[in-house]
ZADO-1210 file (C-alpha; in nm, 4 decimals, padded with zeros to 6 digits):
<atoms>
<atom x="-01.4213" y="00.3093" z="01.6773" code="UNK" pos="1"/>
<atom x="-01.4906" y="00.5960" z="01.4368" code="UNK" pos="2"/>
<atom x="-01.4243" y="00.8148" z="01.7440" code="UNK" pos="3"/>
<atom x="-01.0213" y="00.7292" z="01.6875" code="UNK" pos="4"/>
<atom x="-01.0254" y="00.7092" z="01.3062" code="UNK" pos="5"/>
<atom x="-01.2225" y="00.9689" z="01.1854" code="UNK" pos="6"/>
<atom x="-01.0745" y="01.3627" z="01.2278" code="UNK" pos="7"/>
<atom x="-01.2582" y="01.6459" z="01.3735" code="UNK" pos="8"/>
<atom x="-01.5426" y="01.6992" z="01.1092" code="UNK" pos="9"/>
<atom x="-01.4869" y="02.0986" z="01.0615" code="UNK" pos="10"/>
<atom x="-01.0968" y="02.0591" z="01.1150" code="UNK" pos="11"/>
<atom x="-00.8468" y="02.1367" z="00.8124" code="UNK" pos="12"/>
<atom x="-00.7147" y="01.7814" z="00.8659" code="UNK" pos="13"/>
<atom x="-00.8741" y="01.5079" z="00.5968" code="UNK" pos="14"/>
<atom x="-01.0435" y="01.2618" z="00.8202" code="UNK" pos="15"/>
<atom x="-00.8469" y="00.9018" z="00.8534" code="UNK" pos="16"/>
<atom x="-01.0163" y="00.5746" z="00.8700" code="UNK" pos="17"/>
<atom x="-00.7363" y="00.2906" z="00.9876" code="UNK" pos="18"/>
<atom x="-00.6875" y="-00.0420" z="00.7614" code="UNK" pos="19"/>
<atom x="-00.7097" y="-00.2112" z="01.0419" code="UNK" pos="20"/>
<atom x="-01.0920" y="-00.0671" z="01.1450" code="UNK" pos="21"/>
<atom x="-01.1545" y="-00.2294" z="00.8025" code="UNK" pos="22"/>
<atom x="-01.0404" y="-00.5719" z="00.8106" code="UNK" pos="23"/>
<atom x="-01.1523" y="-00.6331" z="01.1853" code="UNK" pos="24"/>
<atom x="-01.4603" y="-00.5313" z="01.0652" code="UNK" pos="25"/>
<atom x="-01.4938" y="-00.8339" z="00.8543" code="UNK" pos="26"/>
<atom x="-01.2973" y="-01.0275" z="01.0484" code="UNK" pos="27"/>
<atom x="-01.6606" y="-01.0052" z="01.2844" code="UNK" pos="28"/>
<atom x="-01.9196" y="-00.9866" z="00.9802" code="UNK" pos="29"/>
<atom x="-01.7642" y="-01.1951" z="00.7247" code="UNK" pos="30"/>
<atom x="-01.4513" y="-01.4128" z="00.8168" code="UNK" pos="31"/>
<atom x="-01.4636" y="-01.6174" z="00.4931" code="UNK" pos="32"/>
<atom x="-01.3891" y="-01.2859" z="00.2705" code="UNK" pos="33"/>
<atom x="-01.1088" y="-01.1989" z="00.5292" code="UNK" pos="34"/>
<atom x="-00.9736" y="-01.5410" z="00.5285" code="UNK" pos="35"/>
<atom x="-00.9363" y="-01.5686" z="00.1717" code="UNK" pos="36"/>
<atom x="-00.8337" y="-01.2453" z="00.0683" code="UNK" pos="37"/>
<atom x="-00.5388" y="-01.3100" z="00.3462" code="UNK" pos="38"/>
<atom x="-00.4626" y="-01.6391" z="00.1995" code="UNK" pos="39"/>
<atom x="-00.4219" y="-01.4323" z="-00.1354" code="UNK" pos="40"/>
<atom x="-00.1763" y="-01.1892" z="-00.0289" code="UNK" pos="41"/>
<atom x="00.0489" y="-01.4230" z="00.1809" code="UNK" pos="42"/>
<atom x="00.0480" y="-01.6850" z="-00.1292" code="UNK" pos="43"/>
<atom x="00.1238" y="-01.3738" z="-00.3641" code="UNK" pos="44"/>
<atom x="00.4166" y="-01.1743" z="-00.1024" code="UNK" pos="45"/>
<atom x="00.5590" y="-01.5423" z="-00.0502" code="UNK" pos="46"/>
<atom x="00.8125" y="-01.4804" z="00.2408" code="UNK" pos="47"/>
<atom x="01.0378" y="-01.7918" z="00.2856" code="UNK" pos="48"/>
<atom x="00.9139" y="-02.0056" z="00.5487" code="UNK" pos="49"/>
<atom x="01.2632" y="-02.1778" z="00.6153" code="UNK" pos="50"/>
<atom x="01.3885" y="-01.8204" z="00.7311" code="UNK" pos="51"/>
<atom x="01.3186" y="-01.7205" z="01.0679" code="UNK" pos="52"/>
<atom x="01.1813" y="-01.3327" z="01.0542" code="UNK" pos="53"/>
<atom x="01.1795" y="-01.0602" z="01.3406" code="UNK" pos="54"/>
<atom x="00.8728" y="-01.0181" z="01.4774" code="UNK" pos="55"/>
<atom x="00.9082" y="-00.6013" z="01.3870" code="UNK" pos="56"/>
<atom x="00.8628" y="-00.7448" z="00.9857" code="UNK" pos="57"/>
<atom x="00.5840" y="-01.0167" z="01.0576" code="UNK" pos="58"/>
<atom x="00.4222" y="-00.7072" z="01.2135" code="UNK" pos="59"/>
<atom x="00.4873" y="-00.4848" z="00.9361" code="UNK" pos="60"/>
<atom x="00.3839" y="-00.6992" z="00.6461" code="UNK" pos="61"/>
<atom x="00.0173" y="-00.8191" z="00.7985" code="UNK" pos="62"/>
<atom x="-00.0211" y="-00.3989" z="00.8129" code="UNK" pos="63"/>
<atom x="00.0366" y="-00.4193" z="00.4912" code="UNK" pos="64"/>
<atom x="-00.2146" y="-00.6733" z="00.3993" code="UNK" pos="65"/>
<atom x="-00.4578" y="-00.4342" z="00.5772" code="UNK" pos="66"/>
<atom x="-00.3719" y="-00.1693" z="00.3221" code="UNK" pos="67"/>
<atom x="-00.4274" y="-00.4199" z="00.0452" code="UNK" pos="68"/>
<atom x="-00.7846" y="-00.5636" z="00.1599" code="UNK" pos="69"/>
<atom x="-00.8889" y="-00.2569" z="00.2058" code="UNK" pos="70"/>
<atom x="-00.7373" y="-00.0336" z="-00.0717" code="UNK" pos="71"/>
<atom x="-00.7139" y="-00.3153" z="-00.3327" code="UNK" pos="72"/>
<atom x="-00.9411" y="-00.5841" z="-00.3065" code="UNK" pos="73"/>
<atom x="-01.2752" y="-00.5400" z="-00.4211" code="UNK" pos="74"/>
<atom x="-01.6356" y="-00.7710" z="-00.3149" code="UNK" pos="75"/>
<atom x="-01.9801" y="-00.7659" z="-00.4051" code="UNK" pos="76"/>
<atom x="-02.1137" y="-00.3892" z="-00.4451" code="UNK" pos="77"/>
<atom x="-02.4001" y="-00.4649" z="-00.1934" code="UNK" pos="78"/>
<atom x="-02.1656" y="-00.3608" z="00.0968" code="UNK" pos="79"/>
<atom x="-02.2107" y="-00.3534" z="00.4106" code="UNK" pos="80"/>
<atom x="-02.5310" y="-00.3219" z="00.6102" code="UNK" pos="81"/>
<atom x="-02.4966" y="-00.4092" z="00.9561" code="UNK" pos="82"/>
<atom x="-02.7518" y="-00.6766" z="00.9238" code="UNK" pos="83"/>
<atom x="-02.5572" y="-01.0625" z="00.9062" code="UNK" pos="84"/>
<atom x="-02.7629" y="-01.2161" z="00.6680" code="UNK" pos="85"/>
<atom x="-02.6799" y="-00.9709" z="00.3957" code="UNK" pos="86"/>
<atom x="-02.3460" y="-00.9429" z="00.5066" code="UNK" pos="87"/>
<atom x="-02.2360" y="-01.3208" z="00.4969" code="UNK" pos="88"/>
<atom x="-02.3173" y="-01.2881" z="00.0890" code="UNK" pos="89"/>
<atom x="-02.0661" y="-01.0237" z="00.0307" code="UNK" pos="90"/>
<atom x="-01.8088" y="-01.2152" z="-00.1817" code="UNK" pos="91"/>
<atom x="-01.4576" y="-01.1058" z="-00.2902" code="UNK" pos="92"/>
<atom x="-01.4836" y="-01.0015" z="-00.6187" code="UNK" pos="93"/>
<atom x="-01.1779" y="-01.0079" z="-00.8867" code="UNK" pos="94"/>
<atom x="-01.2956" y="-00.7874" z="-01.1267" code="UNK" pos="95"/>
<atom x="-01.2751" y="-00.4191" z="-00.9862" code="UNK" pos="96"/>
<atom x="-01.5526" y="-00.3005" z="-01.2182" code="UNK" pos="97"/>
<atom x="-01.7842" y="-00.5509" z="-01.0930" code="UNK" pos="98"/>
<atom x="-01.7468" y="-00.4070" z="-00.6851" code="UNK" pos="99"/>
<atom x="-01.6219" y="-00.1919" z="-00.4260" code="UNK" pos="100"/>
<atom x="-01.3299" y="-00.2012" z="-00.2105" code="UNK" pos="101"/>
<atom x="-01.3370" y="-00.2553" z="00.1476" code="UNK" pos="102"/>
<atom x="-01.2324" y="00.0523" z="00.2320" code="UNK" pos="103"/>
<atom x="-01.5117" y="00.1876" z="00.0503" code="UNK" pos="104"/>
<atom x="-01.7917" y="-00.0257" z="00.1792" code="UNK" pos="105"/>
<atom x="-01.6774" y="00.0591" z="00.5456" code="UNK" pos="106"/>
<atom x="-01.6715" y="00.4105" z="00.5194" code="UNK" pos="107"/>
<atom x="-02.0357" y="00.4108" z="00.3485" code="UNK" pos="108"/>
<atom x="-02.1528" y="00.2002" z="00.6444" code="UNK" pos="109"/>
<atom x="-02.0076" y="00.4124" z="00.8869" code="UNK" pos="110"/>
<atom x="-02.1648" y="00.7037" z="00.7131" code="UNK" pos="111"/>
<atom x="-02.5239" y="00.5385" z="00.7218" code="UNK" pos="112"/>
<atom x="-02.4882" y="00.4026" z="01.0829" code="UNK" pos="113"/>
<atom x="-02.2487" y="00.6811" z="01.2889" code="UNK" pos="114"/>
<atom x="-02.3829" y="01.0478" z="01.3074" code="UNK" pos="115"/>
<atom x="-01.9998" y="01.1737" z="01.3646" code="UNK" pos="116"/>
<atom x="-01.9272" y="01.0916" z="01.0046" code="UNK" pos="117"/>
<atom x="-02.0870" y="01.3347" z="00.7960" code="UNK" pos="118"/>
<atom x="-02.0852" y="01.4555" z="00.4175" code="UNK" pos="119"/>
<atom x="-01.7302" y="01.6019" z="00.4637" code="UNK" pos="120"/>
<atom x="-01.5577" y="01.2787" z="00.6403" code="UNK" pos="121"/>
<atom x="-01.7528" y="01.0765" z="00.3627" code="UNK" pos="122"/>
<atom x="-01.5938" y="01.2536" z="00.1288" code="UNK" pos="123"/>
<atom x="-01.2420" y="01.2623" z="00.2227" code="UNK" pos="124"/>
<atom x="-01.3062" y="00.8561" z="00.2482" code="UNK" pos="125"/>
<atom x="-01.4512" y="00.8460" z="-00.1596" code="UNK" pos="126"/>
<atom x="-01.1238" y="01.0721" z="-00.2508" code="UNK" pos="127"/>
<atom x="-00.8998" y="00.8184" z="-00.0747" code="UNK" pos="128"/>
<atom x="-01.0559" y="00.5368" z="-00.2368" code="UNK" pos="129"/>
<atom x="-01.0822" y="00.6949" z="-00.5738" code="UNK" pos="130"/>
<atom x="-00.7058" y="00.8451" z="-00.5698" code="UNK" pos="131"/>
<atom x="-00.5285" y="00.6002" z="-00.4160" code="UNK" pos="132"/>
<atom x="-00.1976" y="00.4135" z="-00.5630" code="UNK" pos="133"/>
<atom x="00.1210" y="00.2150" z="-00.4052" code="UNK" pos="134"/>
<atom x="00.4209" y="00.2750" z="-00.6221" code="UNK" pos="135"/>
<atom x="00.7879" y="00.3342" z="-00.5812" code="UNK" pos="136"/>
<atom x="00.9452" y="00.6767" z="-00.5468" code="UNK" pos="137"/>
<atom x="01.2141" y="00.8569" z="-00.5636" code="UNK" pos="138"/>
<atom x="01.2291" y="01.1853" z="-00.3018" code="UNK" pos="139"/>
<atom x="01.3665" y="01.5088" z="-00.5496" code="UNK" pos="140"/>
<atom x="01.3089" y="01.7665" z="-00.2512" code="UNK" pos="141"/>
<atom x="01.2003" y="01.7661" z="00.0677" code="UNK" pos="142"/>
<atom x="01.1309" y="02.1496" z="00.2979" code="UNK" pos="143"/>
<atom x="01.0412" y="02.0709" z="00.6612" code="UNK" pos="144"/>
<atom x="00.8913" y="02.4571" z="00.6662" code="UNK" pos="145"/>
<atom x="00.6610" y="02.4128" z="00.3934" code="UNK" pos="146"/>
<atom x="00.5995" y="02.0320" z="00.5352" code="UNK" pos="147"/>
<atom x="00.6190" y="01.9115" z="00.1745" code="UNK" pos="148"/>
<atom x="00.7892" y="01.6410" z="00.0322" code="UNK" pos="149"/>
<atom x="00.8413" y="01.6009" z="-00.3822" code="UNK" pos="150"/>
<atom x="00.8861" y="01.2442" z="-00.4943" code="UNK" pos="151"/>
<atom x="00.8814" y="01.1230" z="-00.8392" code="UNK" pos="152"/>
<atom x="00.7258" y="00.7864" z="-00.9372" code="UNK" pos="153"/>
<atom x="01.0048" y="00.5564" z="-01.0940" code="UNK" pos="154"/>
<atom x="00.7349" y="00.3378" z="-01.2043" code="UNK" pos="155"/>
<atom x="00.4815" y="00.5128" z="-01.3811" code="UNK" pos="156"/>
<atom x="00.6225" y="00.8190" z="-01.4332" code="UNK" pos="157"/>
<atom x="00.5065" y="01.1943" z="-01.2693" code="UNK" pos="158"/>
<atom x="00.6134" y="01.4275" z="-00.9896" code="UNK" pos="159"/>
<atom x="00.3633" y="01.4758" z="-00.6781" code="UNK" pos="160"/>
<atom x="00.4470" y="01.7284" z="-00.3776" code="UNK" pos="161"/>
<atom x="00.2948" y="01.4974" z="-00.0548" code="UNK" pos="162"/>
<atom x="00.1820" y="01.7299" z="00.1720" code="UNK" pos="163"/>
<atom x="00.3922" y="01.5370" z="00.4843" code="UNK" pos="164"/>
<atom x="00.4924" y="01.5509" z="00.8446" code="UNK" pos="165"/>
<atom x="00.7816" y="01.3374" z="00.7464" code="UNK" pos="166"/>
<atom x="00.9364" y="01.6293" z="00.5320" code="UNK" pos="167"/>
<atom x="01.0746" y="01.7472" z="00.8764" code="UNK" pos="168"/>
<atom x="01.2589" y="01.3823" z="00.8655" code="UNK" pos="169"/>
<atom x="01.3781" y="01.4305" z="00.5071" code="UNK" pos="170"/>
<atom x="01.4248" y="01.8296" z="00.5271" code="UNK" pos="171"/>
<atom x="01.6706" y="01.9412" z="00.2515" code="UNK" pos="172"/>
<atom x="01.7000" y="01.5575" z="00.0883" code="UNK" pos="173"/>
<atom x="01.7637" y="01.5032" z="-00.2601" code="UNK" pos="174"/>
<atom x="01.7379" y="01.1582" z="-00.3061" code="UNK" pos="175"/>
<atom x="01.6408" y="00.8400" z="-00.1279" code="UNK" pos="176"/>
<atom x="01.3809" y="00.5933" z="-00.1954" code="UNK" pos="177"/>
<atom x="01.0178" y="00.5631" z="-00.0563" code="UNK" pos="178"/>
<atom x="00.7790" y="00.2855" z="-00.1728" code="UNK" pos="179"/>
<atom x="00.4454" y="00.4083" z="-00.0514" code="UNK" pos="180"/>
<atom x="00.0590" y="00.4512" z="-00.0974" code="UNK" pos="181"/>
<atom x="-00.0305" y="00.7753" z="-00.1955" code="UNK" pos="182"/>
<atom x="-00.3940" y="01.0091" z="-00.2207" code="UNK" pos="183"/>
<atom x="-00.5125" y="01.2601" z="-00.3086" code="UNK" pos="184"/>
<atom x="-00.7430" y="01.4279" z="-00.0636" code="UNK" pos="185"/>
<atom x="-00.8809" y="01.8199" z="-00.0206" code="UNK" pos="186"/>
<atom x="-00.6908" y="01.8793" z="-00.3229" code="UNK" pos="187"/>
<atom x="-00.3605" y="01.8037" z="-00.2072" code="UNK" pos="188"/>
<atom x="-00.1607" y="01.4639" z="-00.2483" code="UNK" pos="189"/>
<atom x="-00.0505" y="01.2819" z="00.1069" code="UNK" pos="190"/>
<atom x="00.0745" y="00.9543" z="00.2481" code="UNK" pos="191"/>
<atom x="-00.2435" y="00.7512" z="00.3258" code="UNK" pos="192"/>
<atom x="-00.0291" y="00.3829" z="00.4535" code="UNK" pos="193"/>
<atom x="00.2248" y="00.2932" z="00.6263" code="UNK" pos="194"/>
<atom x="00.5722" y="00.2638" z="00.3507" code="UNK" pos="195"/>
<atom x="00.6673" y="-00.0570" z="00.2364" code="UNK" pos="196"/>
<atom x="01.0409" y="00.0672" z="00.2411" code="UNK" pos="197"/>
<atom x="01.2549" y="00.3371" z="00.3011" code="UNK" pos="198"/>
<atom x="01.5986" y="00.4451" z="00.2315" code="UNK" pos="199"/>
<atom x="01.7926" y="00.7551" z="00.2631" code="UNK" pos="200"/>
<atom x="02.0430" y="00.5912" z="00.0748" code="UNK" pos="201"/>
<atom x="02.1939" y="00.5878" z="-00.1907" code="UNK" pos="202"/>
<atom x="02.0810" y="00.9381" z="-00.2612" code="UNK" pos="203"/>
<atom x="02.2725" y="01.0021" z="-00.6022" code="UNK" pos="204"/>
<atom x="02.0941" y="01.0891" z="-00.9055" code="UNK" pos="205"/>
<atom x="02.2108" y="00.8007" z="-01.1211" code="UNK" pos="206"/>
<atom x="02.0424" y="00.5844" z="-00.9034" code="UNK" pos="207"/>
<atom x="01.6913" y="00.7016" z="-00.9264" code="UNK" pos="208"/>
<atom x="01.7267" y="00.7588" z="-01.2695" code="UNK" pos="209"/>
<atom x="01.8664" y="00.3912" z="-01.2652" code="UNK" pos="210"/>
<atom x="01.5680" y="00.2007" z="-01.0916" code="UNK" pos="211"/>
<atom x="01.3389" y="00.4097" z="-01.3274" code="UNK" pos="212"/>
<atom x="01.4623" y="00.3038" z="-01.6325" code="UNK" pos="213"/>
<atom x="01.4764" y="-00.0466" z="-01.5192" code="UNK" pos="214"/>
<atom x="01.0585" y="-00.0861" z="-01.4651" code="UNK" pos="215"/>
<atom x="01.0177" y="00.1573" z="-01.7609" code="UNK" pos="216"/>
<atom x="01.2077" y="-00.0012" z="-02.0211" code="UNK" pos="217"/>
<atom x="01.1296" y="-00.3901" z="-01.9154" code="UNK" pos="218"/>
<atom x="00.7207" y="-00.2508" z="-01.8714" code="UNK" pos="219"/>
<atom x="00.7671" y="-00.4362" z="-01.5697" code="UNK" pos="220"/>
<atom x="00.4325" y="-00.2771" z="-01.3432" code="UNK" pos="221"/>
<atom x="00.4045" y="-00.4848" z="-00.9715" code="UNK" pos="222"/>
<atom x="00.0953" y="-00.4492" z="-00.8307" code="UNK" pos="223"/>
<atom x="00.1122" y="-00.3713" z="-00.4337" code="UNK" pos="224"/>
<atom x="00.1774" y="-00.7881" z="-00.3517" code="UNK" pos="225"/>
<atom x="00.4536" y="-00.7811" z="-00.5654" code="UNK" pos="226"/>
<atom x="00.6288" y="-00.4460" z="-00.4417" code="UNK" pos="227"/>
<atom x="00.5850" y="-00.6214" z="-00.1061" code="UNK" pos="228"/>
<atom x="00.7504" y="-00.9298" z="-00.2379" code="UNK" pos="229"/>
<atom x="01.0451" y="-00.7236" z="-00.4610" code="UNK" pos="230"/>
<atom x="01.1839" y="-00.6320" z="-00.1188" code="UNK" pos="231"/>
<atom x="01.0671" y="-00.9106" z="00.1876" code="UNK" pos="232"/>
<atom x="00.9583" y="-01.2383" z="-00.0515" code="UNK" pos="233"/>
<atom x="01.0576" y="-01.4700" z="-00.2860" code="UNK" pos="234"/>
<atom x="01.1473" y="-01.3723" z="-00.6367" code="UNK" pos="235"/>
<atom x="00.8843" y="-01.5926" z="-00.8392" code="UNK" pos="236"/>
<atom x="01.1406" y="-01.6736" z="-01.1093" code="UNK" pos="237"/>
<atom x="01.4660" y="-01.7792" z="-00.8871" code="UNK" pos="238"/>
<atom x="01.2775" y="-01.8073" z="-00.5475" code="UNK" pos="239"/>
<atom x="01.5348" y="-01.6260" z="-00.3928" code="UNK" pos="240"/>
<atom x="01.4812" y="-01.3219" z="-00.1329" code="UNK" pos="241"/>
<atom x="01.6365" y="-01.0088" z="-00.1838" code="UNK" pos="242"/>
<atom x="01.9435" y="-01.0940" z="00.0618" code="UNK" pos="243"/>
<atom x="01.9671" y="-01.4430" z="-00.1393" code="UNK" pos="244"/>
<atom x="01.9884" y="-01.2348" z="-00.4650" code="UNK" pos="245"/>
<atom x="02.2539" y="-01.0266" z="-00.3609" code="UNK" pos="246"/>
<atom x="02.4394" y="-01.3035" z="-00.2454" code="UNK" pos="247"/>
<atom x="02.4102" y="-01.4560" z="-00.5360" code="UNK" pos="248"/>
<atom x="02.5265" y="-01.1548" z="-00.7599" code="UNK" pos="249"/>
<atom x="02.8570" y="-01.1282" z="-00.5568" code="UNK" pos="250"/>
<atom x="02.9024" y="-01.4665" z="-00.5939" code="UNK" pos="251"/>
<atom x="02.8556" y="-01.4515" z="-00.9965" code="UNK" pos="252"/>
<atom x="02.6378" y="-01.7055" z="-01.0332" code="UNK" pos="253"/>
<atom x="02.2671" y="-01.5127" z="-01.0509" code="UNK" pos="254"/>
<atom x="02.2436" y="-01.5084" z="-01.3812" code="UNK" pos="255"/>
<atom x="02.2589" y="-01.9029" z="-01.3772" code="UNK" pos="256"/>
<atom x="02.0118" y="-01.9317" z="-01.1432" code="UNK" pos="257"/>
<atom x="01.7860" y="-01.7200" z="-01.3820" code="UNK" pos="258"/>
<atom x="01.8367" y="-01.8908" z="-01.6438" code="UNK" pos="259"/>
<atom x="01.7631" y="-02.2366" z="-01.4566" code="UNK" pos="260"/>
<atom x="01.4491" y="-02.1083" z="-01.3581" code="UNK" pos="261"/>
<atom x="01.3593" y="-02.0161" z="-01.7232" code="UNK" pos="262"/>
<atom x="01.4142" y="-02.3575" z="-01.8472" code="UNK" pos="263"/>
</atoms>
């Protein structure tokens, strides 16, 4: 396994471990973590279950409850061991301060247990974990030469060149929206997930500049669930989906179905 996630050690590349390496991991050594933490993100995400969905999306969105459980979900700071009576006490834990993530406990194990992962790989694994963030962004530049893209975050605000292989997809862009997780590793920022969404369009300024204001000046901050749920689940105020919302603003009556919910 670490084989296929883990980069050559003295390569220029930072070394990778999958999301998916990490949950199957405790899908074997502690299924009751797993099982909740899944429970968590499909309660929070809330995709309509009276709407059939392709198969590409069901696909799409358990990836990105791998990203979450490992990235954002955090259990007992004892970690992982190897041995199953230690491992069956590791408990989710909601207060970040009081654990580790996933992520974090798999890559120490892997560096205690798996003589390919040494101080370099390990490190690459603590930047991820340490740098990590999912946000929404909006792409200012992007040069296919220098394989850099330059998004800004309309959420919280700042400007990060991604060093990319995608800026050969985007080359010359200015404009479009990417709602991604983000690191910074070997001192350079980079795509570490899979995006939630993408859009090349609309690409005018007005728009970005839009969406930013609208999360800036309502303080409105989703955590990753929700940015999952702004664009695939259920509004939790209206219960509508995004194609139910728009439906509803054509048809003038989404501000009454706001409203209803308030009261």
């Amino acid at each position: 396994m670490t084989e296929a996630t883990a980069a050559v050690e003295d390569s220029g590349a930072p070394a990778i471990l999958d999301t998916k390496d990490v949950v199957d991991m405790f899908k074997q050594c502690n299924l009751a973590v797993y099982a909740e933490a899944r429970r968590e993100f499909y309660r929070e995400v809330s995709l309509n279950p009276f709407k059939p969905h392709p198969e590409g999306l069901l696909r799409m969105i358990e990836w990105q409850f791998w990203d979450w459980f490992s990235f954002d979900c955090s259990i007992s700071d004892i970690g992982l061991t190897g041995d199953e009576g230690s491992d069956m006490r590791v408990e989710l834990v909601h207060n970040k301060d009081n654990g580790i993530s996933p992520f974090r406990a798999m890559a120490e194990y892997m560096y205690a247990v798996d003589p390919q992962v040494g101080e370099r790989k390990l490190q690459d694994f603590r930047d991820i974990d340490d740098t990590n963030f999912a946000s929404m962004f909006w792409l200012k530049d992007a040069s296919a030469v220098k394989g850099i893209m330059t998004v800004e975050d309309l959420i919280n605000g700042g400007v990060y060149d991604l060093a990319s292989p995608q800026a050969a997809e985007y080359d010359g862009a200015r404009g479009g929206l990417i709602v991604n997780r983000i690191a910074r590793v070997r001192g350079k920022w980079q795509g570490c997930a899979i995006p939630i969404y993408e859009a090349h369009r609309p690409d005018d300024l007005k728009t970005g500049e839009a969406i930013a204001r609208s999360f800036r000046q309502s303080g409105y901050r989703p955590d990753f669930p929700g940015l999952v749920r702004f664009f695939y689940g259920r509004a939790k105020d209206t219960g509508l989906d995004w194609e139910e919302t728009v439906a509803a603003r054509k048809a003038g009556i989404l501000n009454q179905l706001i409203e209803q919910a308030r009261d």
